[in-house]
Biopython code that builds the backbone (N, CA, C, O; Angstrom):
import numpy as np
from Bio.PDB.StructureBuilder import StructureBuilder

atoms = [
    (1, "UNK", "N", (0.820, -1.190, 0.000)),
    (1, "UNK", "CA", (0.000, 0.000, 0.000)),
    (1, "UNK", "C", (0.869, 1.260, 0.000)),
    (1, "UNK", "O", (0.600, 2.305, -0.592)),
    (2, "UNK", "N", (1.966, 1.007, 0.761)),
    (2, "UNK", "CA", (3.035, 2.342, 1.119)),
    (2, "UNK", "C", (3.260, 2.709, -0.653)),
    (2, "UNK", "O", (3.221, 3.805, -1.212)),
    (3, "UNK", "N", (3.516, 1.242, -1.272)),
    (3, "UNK", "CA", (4.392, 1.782, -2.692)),
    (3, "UNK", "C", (3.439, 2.507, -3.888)),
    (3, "UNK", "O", (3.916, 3.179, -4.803)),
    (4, "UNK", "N", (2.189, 2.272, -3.726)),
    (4, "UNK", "CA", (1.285, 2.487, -4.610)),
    (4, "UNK", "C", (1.084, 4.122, -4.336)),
    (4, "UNK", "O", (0.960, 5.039, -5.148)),
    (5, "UNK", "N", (1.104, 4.131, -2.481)),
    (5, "UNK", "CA", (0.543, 5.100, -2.182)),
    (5, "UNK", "C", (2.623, 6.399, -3.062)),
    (5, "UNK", "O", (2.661, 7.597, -3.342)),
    (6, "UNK", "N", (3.162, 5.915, -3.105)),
    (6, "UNK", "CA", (4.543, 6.999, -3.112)),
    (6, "UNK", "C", (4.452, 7.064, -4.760)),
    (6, "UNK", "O", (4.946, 7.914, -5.501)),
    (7, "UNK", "N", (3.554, 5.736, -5.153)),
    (7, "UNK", "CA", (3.760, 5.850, -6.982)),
    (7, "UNK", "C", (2.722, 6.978, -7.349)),
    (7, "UNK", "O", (3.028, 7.809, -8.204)),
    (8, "UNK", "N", (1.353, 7.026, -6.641)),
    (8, "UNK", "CA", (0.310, 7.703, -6.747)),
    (8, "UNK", "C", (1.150, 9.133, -6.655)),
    (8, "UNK", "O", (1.283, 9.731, -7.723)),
    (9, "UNK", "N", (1.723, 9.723, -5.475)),
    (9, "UNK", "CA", (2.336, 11.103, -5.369)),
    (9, "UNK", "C", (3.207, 11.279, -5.942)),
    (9, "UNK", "O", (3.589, 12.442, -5.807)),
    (10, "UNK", "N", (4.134, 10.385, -6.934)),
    (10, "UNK", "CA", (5.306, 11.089, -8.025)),
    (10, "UNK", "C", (4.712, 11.294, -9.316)),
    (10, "UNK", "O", (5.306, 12.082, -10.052)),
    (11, "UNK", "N", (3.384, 10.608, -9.862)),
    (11, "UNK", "CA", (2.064, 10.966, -10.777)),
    (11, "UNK", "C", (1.781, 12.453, -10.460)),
    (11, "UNK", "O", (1.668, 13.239, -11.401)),
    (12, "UNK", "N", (1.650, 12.919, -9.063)),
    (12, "UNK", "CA", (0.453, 14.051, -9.121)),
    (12, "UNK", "C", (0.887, 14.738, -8.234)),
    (12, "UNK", "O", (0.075, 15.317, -7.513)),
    (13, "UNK", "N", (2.311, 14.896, -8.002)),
    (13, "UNK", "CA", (3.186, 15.652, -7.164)),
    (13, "UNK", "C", (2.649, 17.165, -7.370)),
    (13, "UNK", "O", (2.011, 17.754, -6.497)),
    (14, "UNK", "N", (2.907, 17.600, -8.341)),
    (14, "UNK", "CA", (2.610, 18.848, -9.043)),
    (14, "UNK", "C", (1.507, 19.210, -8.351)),
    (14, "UNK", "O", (1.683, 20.275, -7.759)),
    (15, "UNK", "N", (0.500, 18.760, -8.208)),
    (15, "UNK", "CA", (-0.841, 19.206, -7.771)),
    (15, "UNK", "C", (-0.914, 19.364, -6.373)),
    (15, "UNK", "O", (-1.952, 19.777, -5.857)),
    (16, "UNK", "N", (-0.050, 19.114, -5.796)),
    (16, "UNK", "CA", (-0.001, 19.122, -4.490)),
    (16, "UNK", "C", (1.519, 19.859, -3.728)),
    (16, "UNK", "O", (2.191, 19.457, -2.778)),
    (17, "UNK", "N", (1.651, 20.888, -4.473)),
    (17, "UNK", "CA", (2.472, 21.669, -3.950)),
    (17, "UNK", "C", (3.873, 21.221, -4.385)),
    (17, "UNK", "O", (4.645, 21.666, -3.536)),
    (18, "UNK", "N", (4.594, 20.502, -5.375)),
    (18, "UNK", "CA", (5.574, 19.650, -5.404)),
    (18, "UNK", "C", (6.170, 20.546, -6.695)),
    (18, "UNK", "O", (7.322, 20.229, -6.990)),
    (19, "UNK", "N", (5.727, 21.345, -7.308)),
    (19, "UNK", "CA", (5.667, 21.667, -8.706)),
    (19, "UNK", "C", (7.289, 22.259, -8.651)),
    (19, "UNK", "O", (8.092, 22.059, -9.563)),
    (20, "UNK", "N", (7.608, 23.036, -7.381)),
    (20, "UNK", "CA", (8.398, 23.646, -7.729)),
    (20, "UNK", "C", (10.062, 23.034, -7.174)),
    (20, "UNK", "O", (11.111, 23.629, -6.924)),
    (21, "UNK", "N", (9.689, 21.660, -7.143)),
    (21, "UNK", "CA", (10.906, 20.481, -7.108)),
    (21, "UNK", "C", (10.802, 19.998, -5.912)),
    (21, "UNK", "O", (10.498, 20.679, -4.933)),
    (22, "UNK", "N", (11.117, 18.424, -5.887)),
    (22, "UNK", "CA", (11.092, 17.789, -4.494)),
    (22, "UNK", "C", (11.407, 18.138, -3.050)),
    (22, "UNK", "O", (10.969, 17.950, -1.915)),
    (23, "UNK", "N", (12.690, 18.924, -3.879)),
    (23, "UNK", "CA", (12.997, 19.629, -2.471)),
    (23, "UNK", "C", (12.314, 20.189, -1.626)),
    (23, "UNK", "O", (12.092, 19.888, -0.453)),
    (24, "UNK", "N", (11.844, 21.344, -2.476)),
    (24, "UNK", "CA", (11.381, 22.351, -1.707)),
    (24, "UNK", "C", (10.180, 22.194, -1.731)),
    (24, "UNK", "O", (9.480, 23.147, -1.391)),
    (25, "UNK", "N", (9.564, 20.960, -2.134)),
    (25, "UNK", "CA", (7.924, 20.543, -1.500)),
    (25, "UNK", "C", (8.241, 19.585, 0.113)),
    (25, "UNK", "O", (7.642, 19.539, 1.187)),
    (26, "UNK", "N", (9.263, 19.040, -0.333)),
    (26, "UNK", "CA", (9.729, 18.153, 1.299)),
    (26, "UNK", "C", (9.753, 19.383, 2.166)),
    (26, "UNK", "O", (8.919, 19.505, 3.062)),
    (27, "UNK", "N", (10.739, 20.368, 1.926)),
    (27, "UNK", "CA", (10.977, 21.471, 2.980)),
    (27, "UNK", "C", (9.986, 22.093, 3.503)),
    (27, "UNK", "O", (9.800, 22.056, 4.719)),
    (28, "UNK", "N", (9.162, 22.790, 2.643)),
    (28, "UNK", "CA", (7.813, 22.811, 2.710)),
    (28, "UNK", "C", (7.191, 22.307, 3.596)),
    (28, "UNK", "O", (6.861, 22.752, 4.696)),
    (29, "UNK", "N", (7.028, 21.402, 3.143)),
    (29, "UNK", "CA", (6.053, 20.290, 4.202)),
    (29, "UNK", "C", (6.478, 20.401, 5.692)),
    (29, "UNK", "O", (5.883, 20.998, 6.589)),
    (30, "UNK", "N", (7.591, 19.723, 5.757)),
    (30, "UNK", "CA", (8.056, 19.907, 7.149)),
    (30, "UNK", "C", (8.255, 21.297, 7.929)),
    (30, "UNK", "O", (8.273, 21.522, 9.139)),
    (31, "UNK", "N", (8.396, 22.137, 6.843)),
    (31, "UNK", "CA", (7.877, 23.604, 7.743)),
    (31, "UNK", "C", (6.448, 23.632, 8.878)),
    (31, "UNK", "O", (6.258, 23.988, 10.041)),
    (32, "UNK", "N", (5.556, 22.982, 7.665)),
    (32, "UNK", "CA", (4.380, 22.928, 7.520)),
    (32, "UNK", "C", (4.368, 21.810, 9.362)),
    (32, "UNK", "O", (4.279, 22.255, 10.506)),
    (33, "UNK", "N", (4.474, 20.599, 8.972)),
    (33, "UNK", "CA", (4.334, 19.698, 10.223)),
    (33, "UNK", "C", (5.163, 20.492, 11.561)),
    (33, "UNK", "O", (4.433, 20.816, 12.497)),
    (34, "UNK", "N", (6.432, 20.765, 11.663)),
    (34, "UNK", "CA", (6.763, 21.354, 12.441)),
    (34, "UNK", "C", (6.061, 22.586, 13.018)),
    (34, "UNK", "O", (6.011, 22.742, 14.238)),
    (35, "UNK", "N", (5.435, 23.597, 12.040)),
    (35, "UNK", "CA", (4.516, 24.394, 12.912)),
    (35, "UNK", "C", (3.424, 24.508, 13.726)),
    (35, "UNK", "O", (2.972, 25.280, 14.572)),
    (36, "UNK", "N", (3.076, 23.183, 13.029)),
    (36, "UNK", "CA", (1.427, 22.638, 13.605)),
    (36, "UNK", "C", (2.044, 22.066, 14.729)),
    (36, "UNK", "O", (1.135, 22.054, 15.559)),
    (37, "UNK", "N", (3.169, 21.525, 15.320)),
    (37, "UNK", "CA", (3.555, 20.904, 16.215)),
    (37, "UNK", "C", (3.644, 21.783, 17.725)),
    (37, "UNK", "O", (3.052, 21.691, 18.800)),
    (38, "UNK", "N", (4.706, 22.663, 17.180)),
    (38, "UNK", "CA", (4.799, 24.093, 17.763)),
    (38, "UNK", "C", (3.719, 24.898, 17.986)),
    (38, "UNK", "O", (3.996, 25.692, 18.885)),
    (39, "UNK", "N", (2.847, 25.016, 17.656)),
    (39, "UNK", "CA", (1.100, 25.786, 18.056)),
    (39, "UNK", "C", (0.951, 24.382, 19.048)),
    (39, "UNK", "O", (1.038, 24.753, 20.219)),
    (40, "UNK", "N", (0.793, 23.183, 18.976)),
    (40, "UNK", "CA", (-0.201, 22.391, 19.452)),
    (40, "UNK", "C", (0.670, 21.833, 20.806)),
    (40, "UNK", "O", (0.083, 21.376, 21.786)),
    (41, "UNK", "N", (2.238, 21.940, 20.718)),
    (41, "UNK", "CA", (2.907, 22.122, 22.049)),
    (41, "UNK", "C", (2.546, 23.432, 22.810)),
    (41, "UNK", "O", (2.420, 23.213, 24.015)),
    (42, "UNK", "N", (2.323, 24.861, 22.419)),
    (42, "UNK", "CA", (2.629, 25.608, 23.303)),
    (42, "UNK", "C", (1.044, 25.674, 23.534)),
    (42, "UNK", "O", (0.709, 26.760, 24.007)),
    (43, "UNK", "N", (0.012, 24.803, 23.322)),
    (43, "UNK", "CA", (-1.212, 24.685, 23.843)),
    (43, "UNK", "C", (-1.968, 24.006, 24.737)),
    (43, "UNK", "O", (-3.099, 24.194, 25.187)),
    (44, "UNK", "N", (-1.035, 23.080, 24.934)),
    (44, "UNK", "CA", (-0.895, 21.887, 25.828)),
    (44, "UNK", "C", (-1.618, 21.680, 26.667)),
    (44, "UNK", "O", (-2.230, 20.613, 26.727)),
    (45, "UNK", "N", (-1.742, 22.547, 27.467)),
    (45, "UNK", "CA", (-2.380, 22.789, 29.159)),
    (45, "UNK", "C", (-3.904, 22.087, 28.515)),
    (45, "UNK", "O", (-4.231, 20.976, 28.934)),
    (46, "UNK", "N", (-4.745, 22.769, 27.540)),
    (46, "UNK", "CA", (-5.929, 22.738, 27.187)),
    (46, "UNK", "C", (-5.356, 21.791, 26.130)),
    (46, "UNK", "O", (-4.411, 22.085, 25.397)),
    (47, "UNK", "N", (-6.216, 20.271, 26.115)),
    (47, "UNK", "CA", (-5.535, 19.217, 25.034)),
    (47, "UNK", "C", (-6.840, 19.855, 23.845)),
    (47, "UNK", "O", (-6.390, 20.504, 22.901)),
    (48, "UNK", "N", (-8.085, 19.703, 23.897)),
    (48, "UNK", "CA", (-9.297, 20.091, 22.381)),
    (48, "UNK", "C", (-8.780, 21.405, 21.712)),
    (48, "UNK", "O", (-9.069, 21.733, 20.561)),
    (49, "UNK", "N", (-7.859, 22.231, 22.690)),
    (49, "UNK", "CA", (-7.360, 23.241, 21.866)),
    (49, "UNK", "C", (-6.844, 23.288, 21.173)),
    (49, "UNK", "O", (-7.080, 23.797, 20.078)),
    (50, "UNK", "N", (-5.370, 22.458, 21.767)),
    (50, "UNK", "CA", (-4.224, 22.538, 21.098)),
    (50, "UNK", "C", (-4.075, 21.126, 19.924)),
    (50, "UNK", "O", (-3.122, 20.976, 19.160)),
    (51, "UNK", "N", (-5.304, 20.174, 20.041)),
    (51, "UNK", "CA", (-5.390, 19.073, 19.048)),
    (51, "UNK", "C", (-6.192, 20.208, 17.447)),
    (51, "UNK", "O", (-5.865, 20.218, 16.260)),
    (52, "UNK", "N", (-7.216, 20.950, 18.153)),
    (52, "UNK", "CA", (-8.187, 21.722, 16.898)),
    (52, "UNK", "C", (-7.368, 22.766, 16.106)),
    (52, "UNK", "O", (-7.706, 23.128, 14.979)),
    (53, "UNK", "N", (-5.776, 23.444, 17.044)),
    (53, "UNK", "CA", (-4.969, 24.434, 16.501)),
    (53, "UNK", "C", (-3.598, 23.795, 16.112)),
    (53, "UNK", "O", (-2.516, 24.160, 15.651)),
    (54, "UNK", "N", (-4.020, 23.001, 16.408)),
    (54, "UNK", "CA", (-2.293, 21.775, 15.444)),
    (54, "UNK", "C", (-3.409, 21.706, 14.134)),
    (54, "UNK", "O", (-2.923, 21.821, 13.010)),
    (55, "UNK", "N", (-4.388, 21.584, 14.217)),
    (55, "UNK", "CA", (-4.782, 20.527, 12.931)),
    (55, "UNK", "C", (-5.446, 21.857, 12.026)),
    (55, "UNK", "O", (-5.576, 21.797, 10.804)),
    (56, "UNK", "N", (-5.893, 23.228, 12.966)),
    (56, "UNK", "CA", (-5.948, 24.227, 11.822)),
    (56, "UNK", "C", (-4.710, 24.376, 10.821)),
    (56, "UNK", "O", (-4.513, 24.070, 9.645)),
    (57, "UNK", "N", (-3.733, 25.182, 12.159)),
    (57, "UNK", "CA", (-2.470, 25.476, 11.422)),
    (57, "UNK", "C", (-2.425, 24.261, 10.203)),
    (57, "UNK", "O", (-2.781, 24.583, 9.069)),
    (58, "UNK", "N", (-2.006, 22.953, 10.460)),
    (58, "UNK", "CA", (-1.586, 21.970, 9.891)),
    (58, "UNK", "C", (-2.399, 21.992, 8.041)),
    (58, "UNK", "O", (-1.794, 21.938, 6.970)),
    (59, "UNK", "N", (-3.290, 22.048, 8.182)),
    (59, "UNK", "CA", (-4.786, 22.282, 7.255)),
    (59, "UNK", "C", (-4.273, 23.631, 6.330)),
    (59, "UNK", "O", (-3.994, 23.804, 5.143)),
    (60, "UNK", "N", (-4.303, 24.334, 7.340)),
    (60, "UNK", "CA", (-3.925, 25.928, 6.588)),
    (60, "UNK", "C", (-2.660, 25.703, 5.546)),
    (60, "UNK", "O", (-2.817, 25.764, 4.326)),
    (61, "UNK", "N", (-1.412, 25.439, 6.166)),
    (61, "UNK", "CA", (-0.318, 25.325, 5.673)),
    (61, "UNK", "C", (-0.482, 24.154, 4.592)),
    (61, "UNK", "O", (-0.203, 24.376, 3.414)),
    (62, "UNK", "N", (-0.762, 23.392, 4.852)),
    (62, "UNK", "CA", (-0.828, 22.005, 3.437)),
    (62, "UNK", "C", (-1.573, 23.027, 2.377)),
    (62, "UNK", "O", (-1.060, 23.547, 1.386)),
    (63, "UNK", "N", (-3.161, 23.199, 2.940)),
    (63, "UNK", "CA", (-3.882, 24.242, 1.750)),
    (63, "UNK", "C", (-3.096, 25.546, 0.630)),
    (63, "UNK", "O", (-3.125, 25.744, -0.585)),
    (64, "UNK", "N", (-2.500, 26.161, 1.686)),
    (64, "UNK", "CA", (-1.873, 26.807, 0.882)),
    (64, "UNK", "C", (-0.236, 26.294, 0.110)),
    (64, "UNK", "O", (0.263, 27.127, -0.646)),
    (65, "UNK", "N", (0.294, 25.368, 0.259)),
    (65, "UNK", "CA", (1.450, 24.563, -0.373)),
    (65, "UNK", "C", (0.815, 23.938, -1.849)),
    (65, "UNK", "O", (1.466, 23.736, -2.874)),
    (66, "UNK", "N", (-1.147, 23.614, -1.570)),
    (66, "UNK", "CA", (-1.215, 23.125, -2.769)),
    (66, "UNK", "C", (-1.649, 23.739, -3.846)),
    (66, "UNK", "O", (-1.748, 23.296, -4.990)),
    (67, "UNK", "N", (-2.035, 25.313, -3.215)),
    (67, "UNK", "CA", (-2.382, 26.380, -3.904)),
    (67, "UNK", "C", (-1.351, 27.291, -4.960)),
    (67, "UNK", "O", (-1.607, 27.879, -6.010)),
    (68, "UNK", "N", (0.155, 27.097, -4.045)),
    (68, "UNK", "CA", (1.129, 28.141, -4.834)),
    (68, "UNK", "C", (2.710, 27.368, -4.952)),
    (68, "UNK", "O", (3.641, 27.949, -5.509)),
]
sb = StructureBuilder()
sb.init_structure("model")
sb.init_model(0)
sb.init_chain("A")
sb.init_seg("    ")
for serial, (resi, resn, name, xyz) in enumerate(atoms, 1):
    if name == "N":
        sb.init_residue(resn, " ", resi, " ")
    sb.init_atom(name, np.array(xyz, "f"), 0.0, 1.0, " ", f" {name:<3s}", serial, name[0])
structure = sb.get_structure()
């Protein structure tokens, strides 16, 4: 499933934020995961918060990676 699923995203990379080379869709990304991490650590105390503002941020940032 893993391989189908990595054959499926080198097909349709482009569409998903990849357009402008592997690299800098990987870098990207992990900007992306690392920030949602960072909001949803420094939210901690309150867990529905900081699970609903990891997964905005997280949402936001992918959305716009597949936009530009």
């Amino acid at each position: 499933m893993r391989l189908a699923w990595l054959a499926w995203l080198w097909r349709h990379g482009d569409e998903y934020g990849f357009g402008g080379g592997w690299l800098s869709g990987v870098v990207g990304s992990l900007v992306v995961v690392a920030t949602a991490l960072v909001v949803a650590y420094s939210l901690r105390r309150n867990r529905p918060l900081s699970l609903a503002a990891g997964a905005a941020v997280g949402g936001a940032g992918f959305a716009w990676l597949a936009t530009h």
